[in-house]
Backbone as JSON, one array per atom type, in Angstrom:
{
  "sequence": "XXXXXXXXXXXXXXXXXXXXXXXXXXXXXXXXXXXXXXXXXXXXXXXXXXXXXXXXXXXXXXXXXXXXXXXXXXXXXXXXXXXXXXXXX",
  "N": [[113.46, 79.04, 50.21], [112.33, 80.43, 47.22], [112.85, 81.77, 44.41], [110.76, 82.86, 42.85], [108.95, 83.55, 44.78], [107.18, 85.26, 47.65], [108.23, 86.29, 50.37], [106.6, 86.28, 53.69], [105.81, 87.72, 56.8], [105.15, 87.64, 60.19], [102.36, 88.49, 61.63], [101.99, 91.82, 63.89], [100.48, 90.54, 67.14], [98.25, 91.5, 69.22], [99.17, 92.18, 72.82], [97.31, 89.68, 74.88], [97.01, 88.41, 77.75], [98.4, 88.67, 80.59], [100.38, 91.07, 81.87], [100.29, 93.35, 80.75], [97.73, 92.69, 79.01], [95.62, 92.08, 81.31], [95.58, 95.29, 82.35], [94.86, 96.35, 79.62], [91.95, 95.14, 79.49], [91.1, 95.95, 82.2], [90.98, 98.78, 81.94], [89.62, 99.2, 79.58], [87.0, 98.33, 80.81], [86.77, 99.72, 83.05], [86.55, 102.39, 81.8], [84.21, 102.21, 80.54], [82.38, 101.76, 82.38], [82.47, 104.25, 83.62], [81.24, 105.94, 81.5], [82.89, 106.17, 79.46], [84.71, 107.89, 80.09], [88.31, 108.26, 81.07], [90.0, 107.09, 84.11], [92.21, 106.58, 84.7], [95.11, 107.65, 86.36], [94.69, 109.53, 88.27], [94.82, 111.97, 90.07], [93.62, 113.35, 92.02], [91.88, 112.29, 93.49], [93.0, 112.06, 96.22], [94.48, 114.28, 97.76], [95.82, 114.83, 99.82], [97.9, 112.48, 100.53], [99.62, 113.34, 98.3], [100.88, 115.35, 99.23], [103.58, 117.22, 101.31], [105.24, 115.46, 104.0], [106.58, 115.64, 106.94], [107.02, 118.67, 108.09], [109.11, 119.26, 109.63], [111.36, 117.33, 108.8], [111.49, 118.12, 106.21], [113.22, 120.42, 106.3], [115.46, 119.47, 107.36], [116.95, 117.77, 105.34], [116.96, 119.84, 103.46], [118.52, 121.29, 104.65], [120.57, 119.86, 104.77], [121.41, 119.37, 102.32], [122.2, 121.7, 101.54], [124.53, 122.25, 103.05], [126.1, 120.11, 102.47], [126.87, 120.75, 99.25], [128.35, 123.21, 100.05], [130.39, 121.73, 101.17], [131.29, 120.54, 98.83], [132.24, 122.79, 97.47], [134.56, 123.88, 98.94], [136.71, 121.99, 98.95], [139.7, 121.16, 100.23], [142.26, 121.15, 98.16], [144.82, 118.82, 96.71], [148.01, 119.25, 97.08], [150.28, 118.28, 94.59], [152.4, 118.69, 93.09], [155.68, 116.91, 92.26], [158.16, 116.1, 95.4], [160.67, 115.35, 94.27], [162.79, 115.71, 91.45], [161.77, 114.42, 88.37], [163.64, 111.25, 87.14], [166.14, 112.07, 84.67], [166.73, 110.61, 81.67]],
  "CA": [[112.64, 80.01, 49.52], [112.61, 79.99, 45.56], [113.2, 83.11, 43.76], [109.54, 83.49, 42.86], [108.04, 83.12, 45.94], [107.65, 86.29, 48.24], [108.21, 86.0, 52.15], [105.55, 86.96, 54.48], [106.09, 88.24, 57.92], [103.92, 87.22, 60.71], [101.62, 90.23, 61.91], [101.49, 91.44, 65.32], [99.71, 90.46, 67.87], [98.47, 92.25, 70.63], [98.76, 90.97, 74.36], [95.86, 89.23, 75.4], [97.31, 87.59, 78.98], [99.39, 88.75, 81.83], [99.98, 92.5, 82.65], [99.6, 94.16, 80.0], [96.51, 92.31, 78.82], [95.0, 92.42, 82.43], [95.36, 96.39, 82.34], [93.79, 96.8, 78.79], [90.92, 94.91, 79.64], [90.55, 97.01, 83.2], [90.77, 99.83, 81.24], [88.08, 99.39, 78.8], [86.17, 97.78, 81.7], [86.15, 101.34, 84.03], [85.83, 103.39, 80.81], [82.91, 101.61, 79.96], [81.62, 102.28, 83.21], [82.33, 105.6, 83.92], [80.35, 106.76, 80.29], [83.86, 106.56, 78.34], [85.8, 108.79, 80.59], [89.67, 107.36, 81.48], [90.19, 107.91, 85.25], [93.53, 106.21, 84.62], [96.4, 108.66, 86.76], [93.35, 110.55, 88.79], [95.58, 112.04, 91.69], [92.94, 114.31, 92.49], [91.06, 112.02, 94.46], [93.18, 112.39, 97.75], [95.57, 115.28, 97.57], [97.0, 114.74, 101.29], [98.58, 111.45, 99.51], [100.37, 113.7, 97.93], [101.44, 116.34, 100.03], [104.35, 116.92, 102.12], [104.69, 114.86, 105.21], [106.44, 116.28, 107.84], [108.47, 120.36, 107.81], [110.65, 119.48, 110.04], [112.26, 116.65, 107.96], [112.2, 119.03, 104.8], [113.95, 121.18, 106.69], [116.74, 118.93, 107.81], [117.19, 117.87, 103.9], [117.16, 121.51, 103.0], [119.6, 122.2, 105.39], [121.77, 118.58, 104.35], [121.85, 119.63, 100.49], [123.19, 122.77, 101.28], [125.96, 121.86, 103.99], [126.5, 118.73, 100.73], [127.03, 121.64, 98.34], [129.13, 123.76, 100.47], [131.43, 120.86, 101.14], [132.06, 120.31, 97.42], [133.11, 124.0, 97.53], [135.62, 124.44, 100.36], [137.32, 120.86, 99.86], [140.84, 121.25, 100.12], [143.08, 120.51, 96.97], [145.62, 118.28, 97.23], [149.62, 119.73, 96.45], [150.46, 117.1, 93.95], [153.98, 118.91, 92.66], [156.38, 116.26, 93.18], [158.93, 116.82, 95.93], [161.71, 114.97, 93.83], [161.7, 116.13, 89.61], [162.03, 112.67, 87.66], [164.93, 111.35, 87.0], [166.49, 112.06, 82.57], [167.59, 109.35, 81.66]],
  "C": [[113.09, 80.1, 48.07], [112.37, 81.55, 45.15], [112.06, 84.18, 43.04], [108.13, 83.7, 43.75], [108.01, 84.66, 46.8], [107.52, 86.27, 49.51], [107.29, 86.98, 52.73], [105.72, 86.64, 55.8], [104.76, 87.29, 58.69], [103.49, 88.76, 61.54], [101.74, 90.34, 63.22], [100.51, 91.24, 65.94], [100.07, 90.8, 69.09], [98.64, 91.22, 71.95], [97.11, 90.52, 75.1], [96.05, 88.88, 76.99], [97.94, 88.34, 79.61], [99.37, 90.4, 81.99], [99.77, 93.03, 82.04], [97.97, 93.95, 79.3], [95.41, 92.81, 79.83], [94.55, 93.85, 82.05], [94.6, 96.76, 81.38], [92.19, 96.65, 78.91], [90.28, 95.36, 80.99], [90.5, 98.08, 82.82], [89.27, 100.19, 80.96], [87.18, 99.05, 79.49], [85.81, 99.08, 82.38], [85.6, 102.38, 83.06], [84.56, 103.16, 80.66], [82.1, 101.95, 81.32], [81.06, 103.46, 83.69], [81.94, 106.31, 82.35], [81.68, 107.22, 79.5], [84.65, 107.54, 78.78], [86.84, 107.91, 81.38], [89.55, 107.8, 83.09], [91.88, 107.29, 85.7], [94.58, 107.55, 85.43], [95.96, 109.57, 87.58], [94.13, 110.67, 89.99], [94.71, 112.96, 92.3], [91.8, 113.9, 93.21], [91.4, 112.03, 95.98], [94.05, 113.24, 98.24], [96.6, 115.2, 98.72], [98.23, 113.55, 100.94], [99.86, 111.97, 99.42], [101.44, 115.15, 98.27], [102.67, 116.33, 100.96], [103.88, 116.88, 103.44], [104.79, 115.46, 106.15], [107.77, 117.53, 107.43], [109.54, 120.01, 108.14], [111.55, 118.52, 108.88], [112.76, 117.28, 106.82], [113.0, 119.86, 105.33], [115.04, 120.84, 106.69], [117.25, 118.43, 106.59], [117.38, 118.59, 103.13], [118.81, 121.15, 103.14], [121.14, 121.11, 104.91], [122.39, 119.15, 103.28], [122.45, 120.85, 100.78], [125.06, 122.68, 102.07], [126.92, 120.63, 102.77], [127.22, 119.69, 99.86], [127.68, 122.66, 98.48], [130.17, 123.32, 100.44], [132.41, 120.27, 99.94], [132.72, 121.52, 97.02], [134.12, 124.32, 97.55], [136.15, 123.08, 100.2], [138.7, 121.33, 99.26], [141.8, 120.67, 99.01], [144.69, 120.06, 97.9], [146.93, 118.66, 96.29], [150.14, 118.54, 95.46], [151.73, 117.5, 92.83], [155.05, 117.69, 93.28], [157.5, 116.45, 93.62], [160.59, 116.16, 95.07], [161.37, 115.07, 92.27], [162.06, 114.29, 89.33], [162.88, 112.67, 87.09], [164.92, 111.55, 84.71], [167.17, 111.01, 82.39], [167.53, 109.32, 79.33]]
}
């Protein structure tokens, strides 16, 4: 490069191919269908999906995390005075 010359970058470019490409162009593909509305993240089409499965199990995970969180409580410290002092030397 010569001292009057001025360096030029190369610009970005977007993804055209593979996953991210794919997704843009399903994007603009459903938008375009549905009259320009995203339905991208739409959890409100099956709510049970997203619901809890079964009580009893929350229950028994309840009941884990707390017996977990008790146990970090109540654990016994360990005497760590030592029974001989160190020697002076």
């Amino acid at each position: 490069m010569d001292a009057n010359t001025k360096q030029t970058n190369k610009s970005h470019r977007v993804q055209k191919t593979g996953a991210g490409g794919k997704n843009k162009k399903r994007d603009k593909r459903e938008k375009k269908k549905n009259g320009g509305v995203s339905t991208k993240g739409n959890k409100g089409n099956n709510p049970k999906a997203f619901a809890m499965q079964s009580g009893l199990r929350a229950n028994r995970m309840a009941q884990r995390r707390i017996e977990k969180n008790e146990r970090k409580l109540h654990l016994p410290l360990v005497d760590r005075t030592p029974e001989v002092p160190p020697p002076i030397g």
